[in-house]
VMD Tcl script that draws the C-alpha trace (Angstrom):
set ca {
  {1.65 -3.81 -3.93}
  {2.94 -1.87 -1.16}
  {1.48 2.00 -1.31}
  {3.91 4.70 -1.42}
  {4.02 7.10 1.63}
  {2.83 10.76 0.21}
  {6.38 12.77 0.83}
  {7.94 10.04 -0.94}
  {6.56 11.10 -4.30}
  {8.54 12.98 -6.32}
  {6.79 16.05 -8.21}
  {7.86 18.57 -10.21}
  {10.09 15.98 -12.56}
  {10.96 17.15 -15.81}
  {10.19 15.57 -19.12}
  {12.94 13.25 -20.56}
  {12.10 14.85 -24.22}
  {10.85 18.71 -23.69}
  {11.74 19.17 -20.05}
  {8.35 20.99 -19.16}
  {7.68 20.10 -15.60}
  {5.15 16.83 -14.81}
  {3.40 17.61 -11.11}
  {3.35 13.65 -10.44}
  {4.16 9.96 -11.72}
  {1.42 7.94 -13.48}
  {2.03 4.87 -11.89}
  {4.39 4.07 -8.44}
  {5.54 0.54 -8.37}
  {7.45 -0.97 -5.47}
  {9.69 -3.25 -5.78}
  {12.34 -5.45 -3.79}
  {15.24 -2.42 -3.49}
  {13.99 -0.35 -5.77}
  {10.94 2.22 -6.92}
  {9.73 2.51 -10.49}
  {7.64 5.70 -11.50}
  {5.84 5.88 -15.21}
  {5.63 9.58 -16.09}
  {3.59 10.94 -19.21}
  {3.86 14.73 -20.16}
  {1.01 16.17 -20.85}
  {2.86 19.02 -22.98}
  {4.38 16.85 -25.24}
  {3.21 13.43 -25.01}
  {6.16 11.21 -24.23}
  {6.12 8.20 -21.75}
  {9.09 7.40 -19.89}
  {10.05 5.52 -16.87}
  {12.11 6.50 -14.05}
  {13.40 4.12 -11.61}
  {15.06 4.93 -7.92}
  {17.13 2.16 -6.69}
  {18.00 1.57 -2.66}
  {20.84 0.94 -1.05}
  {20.27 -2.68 0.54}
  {21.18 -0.75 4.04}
  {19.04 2.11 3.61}
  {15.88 0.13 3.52}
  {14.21 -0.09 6.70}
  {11.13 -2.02 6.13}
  {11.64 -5.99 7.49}
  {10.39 -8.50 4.69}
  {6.43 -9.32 4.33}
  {7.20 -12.91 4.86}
  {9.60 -15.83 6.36}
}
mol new
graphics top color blue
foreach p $ca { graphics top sphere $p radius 0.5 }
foreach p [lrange $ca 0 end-1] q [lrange $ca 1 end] { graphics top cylinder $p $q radius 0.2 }
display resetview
């Protein structure tokens, strides 16, 4: 699994059922155009999963193999 880079992670997201404010994901998992992020709010309890998807242009990074 590829690590994130540090000012890629988003903070700060609010909670899908309260909409208190979570400082960071759980869990960050890469994937091939897309990012998925597990978040779990600590003032509520709820799990939920957000995921970011790329724009095939925007992403930069060559594949890992031929």
């Amino acid at each position: 699994m590829t690590r994130a880079d540090i000012d890629d992670i988003p903070t700060q997201n609010p909670c899908a059922q309260c909409g208190a404010p979570i400082a960071r994901p759980d869990w960050i998992e890469p994937g091939e155009g897309r990012v998925s992020y597990l978040w779990s709010c600590h003032a509520c309890g709820y799990r939920f999963e957000a995921i970011a998807i790329y724009h095939e242009a925007a992403i930069e990074h060559p594949p890992l193999a031929a």
